[in-house]
C-alpha positions as YAML, in Angstrom:
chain: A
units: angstrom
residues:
- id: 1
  name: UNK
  ca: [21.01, 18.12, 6.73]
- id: 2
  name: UNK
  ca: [20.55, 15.52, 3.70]
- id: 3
  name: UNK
  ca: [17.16, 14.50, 3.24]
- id: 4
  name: UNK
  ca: [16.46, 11.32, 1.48]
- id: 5
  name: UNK
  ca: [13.34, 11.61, -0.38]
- id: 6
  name: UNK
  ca: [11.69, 8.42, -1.96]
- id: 7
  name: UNK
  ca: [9.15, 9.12, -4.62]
- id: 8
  name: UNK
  ca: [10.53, 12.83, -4.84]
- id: 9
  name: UNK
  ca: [9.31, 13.19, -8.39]
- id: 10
  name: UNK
  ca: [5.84, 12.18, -7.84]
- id: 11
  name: UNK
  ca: [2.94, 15.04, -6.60]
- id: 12
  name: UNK
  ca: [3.49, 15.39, -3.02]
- id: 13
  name: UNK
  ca: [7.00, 14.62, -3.29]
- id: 14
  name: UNK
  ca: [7.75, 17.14, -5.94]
- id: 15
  name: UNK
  ca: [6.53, 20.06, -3.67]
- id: 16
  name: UNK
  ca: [8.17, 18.69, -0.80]
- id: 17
  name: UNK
  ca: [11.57, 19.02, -2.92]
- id: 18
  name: UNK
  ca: [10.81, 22.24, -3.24]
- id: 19
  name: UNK
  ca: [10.31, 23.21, 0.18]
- id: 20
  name: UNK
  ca: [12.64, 21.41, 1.58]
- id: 21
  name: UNK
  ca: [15.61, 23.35, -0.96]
- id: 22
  name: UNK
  ca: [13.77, 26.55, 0.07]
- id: 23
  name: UNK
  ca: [14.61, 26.01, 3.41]
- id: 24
  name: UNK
  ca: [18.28, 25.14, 2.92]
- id: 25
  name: UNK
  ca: [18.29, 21.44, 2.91]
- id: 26
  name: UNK
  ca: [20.41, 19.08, 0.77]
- id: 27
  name: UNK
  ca: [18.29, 16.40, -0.85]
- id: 28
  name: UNK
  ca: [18.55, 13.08, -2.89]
- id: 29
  name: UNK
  ca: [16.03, 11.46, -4.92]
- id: 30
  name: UNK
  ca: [15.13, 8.13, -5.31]
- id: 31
  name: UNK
  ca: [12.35, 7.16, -7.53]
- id: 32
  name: UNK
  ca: [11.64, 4.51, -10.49]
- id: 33
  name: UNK
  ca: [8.87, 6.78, -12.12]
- id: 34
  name: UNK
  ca: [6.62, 4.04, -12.14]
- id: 35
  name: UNK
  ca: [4.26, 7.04, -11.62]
- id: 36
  name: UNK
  ca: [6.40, 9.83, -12.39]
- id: 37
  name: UNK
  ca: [8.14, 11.77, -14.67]
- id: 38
  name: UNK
  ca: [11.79, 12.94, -15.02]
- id: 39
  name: UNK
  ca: [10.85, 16.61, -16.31]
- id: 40
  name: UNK
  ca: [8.58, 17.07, -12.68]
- id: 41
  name: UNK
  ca: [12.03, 17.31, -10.76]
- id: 42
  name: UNK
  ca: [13.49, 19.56, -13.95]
- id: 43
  name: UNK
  ca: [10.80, 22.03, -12.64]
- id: 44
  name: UNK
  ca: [11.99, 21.50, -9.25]
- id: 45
  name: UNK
  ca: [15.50, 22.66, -10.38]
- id: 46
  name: UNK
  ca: [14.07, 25.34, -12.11]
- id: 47
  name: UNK
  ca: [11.95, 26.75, -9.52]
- id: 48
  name: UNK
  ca: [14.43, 26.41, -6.42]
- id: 49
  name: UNK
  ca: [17.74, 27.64, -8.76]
- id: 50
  name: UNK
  ca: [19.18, 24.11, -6.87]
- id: 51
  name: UNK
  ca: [20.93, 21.49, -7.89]
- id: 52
  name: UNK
  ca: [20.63, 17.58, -6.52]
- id: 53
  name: UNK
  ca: [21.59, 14.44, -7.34]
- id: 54
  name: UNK
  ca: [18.77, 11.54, -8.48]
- id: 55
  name: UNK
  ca: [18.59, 8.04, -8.61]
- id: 56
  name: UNK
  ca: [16.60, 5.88, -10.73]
- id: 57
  name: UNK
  ca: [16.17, 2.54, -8.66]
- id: 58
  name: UNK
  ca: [13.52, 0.54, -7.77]
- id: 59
  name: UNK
  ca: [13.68, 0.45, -3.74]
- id: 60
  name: UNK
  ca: [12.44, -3.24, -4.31]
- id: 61
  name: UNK
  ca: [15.77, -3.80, -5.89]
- id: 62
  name: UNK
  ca: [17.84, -4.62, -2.95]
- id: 63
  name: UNK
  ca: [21.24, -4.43, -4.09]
- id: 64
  name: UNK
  ca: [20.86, -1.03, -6.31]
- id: 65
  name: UNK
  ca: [18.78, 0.38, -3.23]
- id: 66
  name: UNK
  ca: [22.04, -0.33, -0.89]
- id: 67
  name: UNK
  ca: [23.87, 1.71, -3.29]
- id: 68
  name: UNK
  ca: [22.33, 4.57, -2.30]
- id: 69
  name: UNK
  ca: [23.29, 4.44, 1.32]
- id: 70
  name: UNK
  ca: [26.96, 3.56, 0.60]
- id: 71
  name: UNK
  ca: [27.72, 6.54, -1.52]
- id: 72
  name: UNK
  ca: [25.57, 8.73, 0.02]
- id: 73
  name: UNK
  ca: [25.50, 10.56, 3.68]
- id: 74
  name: UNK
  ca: [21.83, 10.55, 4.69]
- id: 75
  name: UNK
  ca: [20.75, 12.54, 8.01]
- id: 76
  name: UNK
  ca: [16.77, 11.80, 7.22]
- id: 77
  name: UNK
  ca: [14.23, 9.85, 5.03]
- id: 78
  name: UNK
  ca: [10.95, 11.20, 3.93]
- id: 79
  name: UNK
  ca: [9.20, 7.98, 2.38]
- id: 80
  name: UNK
  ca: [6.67, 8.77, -0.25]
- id: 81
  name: UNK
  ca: [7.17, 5.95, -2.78]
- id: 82
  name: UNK
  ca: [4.68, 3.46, -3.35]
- id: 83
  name: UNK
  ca: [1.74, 2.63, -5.43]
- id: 84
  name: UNK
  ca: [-1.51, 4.74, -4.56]
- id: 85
  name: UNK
  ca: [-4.80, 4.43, -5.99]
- id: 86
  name: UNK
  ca: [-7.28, 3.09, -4.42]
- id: 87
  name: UNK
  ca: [-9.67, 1.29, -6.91]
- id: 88
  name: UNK
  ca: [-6.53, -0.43, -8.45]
- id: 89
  name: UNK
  ca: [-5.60, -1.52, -5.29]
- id: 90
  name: UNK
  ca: [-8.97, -3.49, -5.09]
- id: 91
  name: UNK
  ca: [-8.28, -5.17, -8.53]
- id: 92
  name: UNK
  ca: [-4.45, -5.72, -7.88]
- id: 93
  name: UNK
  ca: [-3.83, -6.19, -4.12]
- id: 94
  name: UNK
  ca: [-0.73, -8.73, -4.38]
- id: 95
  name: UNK
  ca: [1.10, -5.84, -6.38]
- id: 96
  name: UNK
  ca: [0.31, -3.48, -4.07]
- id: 97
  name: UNK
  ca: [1.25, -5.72, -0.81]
- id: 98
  name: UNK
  ca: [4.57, -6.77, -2.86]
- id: 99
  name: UNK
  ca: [5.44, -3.22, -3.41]
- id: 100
  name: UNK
  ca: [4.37, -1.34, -0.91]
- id: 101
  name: UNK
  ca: [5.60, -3.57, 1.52]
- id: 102
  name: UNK
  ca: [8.84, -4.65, 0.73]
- id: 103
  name: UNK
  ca: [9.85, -1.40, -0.78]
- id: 104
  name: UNK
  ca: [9.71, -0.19, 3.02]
- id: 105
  name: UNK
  ca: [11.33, -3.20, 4.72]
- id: 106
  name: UNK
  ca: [14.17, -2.50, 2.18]
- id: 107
  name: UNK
  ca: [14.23, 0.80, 3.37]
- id: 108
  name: UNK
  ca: [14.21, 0.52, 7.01]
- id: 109
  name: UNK
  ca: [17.02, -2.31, 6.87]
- id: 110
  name: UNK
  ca: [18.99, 0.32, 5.00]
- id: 111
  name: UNK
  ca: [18.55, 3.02, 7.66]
- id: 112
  name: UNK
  ca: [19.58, 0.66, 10.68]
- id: 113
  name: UNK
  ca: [22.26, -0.87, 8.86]
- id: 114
  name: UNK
  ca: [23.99, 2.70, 8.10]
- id: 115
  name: UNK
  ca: [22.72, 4.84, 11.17]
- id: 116
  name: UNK
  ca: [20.13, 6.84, 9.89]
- id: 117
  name: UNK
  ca: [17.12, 7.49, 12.49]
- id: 118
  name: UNK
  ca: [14.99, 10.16, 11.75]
- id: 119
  name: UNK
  ca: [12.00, 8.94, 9.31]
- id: 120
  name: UNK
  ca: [8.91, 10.58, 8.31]
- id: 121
  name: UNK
  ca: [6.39, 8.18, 6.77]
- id: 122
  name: UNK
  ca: [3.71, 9.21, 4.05]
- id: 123
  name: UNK
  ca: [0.86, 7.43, 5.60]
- id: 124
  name: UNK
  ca: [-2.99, 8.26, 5.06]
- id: 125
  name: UNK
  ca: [-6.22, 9.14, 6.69]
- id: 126
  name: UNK
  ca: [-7.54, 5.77, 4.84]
- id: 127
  name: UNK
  ca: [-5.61, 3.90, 7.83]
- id: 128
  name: UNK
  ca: [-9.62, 4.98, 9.60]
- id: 129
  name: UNK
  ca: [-11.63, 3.38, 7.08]
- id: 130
  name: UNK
  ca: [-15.02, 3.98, 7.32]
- id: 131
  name: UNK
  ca: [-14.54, 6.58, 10.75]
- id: 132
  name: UNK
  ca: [-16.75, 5.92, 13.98]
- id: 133
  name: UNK
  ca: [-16.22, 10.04, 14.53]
- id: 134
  name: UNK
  ca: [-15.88, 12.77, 12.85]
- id: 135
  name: UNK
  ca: [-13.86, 15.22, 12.61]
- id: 136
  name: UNK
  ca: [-11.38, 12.50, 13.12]
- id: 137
  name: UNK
  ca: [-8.42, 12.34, 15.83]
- id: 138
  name: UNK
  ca: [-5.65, 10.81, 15.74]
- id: 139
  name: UNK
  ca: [-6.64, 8.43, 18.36]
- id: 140
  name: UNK
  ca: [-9.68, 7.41, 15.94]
- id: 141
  name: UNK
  ca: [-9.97, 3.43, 16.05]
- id: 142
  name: UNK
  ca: [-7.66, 2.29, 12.53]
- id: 143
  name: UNK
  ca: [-9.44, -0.14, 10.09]
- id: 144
  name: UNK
  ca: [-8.32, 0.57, 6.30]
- id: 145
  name: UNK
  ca: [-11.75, -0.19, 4.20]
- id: 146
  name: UNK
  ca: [-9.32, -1.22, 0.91]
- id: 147
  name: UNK
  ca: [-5.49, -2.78, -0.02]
- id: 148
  name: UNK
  ca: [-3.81, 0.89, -0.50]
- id: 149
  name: UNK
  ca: [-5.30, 1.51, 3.47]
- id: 150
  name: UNK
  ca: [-4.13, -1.53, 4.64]
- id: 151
  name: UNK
  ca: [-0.32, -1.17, 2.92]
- id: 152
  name: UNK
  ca: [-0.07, 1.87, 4.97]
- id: 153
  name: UNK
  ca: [-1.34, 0.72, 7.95]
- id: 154
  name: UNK
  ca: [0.91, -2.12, 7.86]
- id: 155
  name: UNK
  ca: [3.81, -0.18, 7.33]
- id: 156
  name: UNK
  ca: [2.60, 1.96, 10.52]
- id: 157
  name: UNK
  ca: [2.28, -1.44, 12.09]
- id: 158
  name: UNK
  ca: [5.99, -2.11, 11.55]
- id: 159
  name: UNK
  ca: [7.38, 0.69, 12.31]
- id: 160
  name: UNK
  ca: [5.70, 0.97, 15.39]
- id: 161
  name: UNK
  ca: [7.34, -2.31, 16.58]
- id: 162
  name: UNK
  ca: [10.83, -1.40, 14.69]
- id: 163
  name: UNK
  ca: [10.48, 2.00, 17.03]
- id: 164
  name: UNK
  ca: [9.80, -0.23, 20.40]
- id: 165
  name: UNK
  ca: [13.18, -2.48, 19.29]
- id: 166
  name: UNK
  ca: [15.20, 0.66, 18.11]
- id: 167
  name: UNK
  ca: [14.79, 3.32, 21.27]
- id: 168
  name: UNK
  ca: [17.37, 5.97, 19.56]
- id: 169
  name: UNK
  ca: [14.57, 5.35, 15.70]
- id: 170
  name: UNK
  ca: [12.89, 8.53, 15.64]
- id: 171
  name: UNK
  ca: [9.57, 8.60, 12.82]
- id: 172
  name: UNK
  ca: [6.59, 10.62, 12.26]
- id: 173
  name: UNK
  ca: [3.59, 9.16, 11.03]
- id: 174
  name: UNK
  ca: [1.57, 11.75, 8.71]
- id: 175
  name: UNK
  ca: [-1.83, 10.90, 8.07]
- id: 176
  name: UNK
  ca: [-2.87, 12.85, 4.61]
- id: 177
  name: UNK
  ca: [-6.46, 13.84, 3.76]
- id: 178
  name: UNK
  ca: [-6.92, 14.73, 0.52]
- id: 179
  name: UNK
  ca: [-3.82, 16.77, -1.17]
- id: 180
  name: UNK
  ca: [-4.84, 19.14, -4.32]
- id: 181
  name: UNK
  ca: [-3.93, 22.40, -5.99]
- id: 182
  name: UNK
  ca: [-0.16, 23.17, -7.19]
- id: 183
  name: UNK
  ca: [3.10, 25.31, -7.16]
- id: 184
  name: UNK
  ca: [2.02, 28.76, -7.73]
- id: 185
  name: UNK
  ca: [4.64, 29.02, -10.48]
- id: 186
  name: UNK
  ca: [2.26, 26.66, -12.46]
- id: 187
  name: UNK
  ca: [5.31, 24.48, -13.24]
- id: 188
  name: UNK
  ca: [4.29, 21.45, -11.17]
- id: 189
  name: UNK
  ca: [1.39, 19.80, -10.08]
- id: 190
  name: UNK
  ca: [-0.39, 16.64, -10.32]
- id: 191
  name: UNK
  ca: [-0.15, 14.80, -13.71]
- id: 192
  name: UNK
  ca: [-1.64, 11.18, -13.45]
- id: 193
  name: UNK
  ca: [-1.12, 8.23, -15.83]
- id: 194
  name: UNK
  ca: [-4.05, 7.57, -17.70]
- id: 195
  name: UNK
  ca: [-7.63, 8.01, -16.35]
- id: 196
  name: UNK
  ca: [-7.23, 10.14, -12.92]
- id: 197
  name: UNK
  ca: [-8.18, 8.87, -9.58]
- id: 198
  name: UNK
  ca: [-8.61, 11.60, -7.65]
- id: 199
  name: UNK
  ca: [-11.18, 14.30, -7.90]
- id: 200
  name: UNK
  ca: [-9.37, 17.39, -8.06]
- id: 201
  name: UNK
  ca: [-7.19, 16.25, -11.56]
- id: 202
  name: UNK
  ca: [-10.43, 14.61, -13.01]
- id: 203
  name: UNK
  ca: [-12.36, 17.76, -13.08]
- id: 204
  name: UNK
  ca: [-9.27, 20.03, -14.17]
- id: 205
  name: UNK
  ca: [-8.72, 17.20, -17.23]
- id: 206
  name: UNK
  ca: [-12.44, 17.92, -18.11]
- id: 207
  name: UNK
  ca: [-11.98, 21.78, -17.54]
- id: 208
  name: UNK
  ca: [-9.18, 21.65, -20.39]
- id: 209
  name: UNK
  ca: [-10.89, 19.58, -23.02]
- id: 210
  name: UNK
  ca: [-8.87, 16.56, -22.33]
- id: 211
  name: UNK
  ca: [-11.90, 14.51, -21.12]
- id: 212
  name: UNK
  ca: [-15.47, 14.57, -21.58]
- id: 213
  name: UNK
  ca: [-16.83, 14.48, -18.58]
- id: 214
  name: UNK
  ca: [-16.59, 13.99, -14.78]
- id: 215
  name: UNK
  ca: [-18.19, 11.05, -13.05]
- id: 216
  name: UNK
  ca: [-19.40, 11.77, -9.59]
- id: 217
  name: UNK
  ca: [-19.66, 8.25, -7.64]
- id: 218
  name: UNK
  ca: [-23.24, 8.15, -5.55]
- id: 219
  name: UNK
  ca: [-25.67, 11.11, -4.64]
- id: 220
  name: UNK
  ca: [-27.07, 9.10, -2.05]
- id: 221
  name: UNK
  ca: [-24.49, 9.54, 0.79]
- id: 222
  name: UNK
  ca: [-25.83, 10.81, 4.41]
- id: 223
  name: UNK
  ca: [-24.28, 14.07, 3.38]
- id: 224
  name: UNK
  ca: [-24.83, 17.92, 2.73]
- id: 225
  name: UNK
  ca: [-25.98, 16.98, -0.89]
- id: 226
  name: UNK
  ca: [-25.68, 13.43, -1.04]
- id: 227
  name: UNK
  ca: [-22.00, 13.42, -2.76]
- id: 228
  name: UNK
  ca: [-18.84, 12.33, -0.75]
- id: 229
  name: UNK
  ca: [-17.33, 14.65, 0.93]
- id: 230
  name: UNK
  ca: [-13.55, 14.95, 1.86]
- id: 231
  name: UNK
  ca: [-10.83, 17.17, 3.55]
- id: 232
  name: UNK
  ca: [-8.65, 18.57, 0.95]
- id: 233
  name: UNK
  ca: [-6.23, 19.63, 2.12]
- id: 234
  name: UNK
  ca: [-2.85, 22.27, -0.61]
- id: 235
  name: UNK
  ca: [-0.18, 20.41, -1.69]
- id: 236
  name: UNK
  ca: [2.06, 23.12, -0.32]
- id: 237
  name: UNK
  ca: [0.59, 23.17, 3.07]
- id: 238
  name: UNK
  ca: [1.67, 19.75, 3.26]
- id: 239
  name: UNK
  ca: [4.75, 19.99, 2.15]
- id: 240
  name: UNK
  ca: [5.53, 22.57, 4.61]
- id: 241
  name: UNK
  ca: [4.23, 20.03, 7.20]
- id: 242
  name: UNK
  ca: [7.14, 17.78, 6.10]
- id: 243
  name: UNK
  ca: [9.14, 20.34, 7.42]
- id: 244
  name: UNK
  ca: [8.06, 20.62, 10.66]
- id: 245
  name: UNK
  ca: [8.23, 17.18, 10.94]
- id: 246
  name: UNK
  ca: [12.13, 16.38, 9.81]
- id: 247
  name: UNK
  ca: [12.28, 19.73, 12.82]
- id: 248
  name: UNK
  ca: [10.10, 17.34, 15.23]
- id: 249
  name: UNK
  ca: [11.91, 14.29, 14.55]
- id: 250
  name: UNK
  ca: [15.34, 16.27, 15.54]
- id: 251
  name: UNK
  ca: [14.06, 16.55, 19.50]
- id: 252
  name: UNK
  ca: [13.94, 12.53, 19.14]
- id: 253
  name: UNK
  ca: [10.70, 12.12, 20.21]
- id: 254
  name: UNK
  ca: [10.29, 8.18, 19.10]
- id: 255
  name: UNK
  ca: [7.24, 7.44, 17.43]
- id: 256
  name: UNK
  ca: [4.80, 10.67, 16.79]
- id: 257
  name: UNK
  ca: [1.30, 10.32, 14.51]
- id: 258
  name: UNK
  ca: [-0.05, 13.73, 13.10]
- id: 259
  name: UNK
  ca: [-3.32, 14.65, 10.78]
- id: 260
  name: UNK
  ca: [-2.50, 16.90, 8.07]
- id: 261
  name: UNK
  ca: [-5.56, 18.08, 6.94]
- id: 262
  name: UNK
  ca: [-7.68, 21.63, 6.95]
- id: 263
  name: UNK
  ca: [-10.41, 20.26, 9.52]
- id: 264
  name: UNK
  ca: [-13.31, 21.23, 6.85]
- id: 265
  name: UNK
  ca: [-14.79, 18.81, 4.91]
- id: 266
  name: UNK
  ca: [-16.26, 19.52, 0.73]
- id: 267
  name: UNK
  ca: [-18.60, 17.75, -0.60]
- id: 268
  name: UNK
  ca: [-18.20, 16.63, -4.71]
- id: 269
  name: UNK
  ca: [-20.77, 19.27, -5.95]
- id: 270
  name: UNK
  ca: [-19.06, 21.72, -3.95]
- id: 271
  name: UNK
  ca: [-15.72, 21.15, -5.30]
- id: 272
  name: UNK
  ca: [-17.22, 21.29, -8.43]
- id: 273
  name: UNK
  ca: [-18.55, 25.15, -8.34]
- id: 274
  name: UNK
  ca: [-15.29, 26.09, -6.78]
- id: 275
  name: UNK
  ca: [-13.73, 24.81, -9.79]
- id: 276
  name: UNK
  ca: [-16.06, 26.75, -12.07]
- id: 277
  name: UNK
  ca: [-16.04, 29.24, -10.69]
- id: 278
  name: UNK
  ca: [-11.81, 29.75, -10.05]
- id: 279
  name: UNK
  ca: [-11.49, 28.59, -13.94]
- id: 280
  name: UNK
  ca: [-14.91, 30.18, -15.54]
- id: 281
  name: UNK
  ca: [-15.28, 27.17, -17.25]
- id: 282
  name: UNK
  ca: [-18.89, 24.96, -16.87]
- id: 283
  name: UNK
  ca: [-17.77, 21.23, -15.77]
- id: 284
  name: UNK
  ca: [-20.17, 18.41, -17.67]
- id: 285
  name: UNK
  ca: [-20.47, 15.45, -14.89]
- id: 286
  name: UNK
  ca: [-22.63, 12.57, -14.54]
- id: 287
  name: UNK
  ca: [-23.77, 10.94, -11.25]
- id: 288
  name: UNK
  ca: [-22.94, 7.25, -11.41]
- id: 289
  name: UNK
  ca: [-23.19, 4.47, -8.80]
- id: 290
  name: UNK
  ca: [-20.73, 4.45, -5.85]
- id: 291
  name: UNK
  ca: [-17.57, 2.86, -6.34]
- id: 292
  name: UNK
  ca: [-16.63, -0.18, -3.43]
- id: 293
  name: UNK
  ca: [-14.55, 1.07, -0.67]
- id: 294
  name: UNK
  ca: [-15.78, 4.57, -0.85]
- id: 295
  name: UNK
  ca: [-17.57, 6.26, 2.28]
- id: 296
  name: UNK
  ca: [-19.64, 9.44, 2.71]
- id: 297
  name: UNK
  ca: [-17.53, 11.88, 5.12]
- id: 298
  name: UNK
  ca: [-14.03, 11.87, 6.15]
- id: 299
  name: UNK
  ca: [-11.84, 14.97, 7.65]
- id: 300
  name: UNK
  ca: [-9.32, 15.72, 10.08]
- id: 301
  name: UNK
  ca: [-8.95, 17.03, 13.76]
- id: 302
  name: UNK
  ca: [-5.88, 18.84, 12.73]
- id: 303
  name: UNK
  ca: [-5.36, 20.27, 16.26]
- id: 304
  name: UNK
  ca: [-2.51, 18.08, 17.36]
- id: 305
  name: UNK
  ca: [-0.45, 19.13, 14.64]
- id: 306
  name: UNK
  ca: [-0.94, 22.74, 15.08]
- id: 307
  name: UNK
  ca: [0.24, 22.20, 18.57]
- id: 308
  name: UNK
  ca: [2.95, 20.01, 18.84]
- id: 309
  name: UNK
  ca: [4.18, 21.13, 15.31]
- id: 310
  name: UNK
  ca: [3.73, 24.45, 14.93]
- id: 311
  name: UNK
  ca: [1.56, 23.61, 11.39]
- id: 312
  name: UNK
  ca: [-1.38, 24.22, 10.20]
- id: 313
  name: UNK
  ca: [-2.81, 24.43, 6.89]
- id: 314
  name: UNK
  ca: [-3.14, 27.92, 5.57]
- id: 315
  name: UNK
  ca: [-4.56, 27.41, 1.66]
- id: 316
  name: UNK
  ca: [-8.47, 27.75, 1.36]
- id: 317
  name: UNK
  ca: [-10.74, 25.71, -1.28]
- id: 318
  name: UNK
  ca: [-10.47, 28.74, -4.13]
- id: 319
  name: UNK
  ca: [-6.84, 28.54, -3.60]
- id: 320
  name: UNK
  ca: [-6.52, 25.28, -4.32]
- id: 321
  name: UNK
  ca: [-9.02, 25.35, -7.33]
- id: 322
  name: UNK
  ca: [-7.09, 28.85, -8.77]
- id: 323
  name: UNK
  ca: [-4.03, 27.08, -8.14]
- id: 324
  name: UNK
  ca: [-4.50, 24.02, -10.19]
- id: 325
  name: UNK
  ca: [-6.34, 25.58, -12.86]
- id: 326
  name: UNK
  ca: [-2.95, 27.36, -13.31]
- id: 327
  name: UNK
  ca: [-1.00, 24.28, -13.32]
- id: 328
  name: UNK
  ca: [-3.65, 22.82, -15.77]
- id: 329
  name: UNK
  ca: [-4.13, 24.95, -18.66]
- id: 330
  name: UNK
  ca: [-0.40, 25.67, -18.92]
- id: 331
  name: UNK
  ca: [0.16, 22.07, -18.87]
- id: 332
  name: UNK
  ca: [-2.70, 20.22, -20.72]
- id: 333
  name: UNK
  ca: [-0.91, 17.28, -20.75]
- id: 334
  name: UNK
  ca: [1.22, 17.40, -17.78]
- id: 335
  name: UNK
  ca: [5.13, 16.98, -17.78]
- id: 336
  name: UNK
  ca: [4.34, 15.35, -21.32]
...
């Protein structure tokens, strides 16, 4: 099978590469490193001994998109492009709509134009917003607290309807919690432009030298220890769970939704002393006020997953923290 993969050389998509050659599949890469780097699917080569051909296009760019599916045979997309962080969303929402959006129109025009039905969709466990239960099911009532949330929610939205239109359209929504940790080869992990967003890089950058120190938004949650806490969930483990689902989507069962998460949540301070204590190094933070669209608890009911796809997540909190403390001080600056 040939697996398009959109945003391969970004974090998740990276490791997905790399599971996905592991397991014998032929892949192409489409990504305009926007928010990635070139050398990250090097690595990818390096690790997997594979070969695979890459394109540099904008999947906003309509005609150069097309390309793609005229010269190429494509059995399966796994859609990861698109712009990601949360706070920026809240400062630049029309970029986010424009790009998110009409990056995956393009796409789906493509796939029904040249006959290509199986889809699995990079969507988020931000689609619950502020959740009404906890841990949260699928089934949980949807209402994205932020632009990013609502991008993917739309594009779940669409697809959804494209699926009722298209009866023979087979996609697999994945809901992510919070992917950390690395390859164990230490070649490739997360490496953020500029200031990170996520926790899990933030405290690693701090761990190395690079910054200062950590900021922990609001101590004042309704939690174990008043930080936010959060599923996190290895960046392998999910990429593994792309697998299963390209296997799913082969028994064409229409429109499936899954949680990829542990099931456990961590709270901030937590992830923290897991850090210090997988790297032996003492992380300087501050506790500042909470940041808008934030809430205080959010993790999975992964059971759905584990029984309709075989998958669930096998990585625990130290392996996550070992494994990115690897990826971190052999790469203090990322691909870079």
């Amino acid at each position: 099978m040939k697996i398009l993969v959109t945003g391969g050389a970004g974090y998740i998509g990276s490791h997905t590469c790399v599971e996905l050659l592991n397991k014998d599949y032929e892949i192409i890469v489409v990504d305009n490193f926007s928010n990635s780097k070139m050398e990250s699917l090097n690595r990818v080569k390096e690790i997997t001994n594979k070969d695979f051909k890459i394109y540099n296009v904008d999947m906003c760019d309509y005609e150069n998109f097309e390309k793609i599916f005229i010269n190429e045979k494509i059995d399966g997309v796994i859609h990861f492009a698109g712009l990601k962080a949360v706070g920026e969303s809240v400062s630049i929402p029309l970029k986010y709509y424009q790009n998110n959006l009409i990056s995956t129109l393009n796409l789906i025009e493509f796939m029904k134009k040249y006959n290509v039905n199986n889809l699995v969709f990079s969507s988020s466990a931000t689609v619950y917003g502020d959740p009404e239960i906890i841990p949260i099911p699928e089934t949980a009532k949807l209402n994205a607290t932020n632009p990013y949330g609502r991008t993917k929610l739309m594009i779940e939205e669409i697809l959804r309807d494209f699926c009722v239109a298209n009866k023979d359209f087979n996609v697999a929504l994945l809901r992510y919690f919070n992917p950390i940790g690395a390859h164990k080869s230490g070649k490739i992990g997360e490496d953020p432009n500029g200031i990170p967003n996520n926790l899990l890089p933030y405290i690693s950058q701090v761990a190395v030298g690079k910054l200062k120190k950590l900021r922990v938004f609001g101590n004042d949650y309704d939690t174990v220890d008043g930080t936010g806490v959060r599923d996190y969930i290895h960046v392998v483990d999910l990429a593994l769970g792309h697998i299963k689902a390209i296997e799913k989507l082969l028994t064409n069962p229409g429109l499936v939704t899954y949680n990829l998460g542990t099931g456990n949540g961590t709270s901030v301070l937590e992830m923290i002393k897991a850090f210090e204590k997988a790297s032996g190094v003492k992380i300087n933070y501050e506790i500042v006020d909470r940041r808008p669209g934030d809430i205080a608890s959010c993790y999975a009911d992964p059971t759905k997953a584990k029984s309709e796809l075989n998958w669930e997540a096998k990585y625990n909190i130290d392996d996550m923290c070992i494994d990115t403390w690897n990826w971190q001080k052999n790469n203090p600056n990322g691909y870079n």
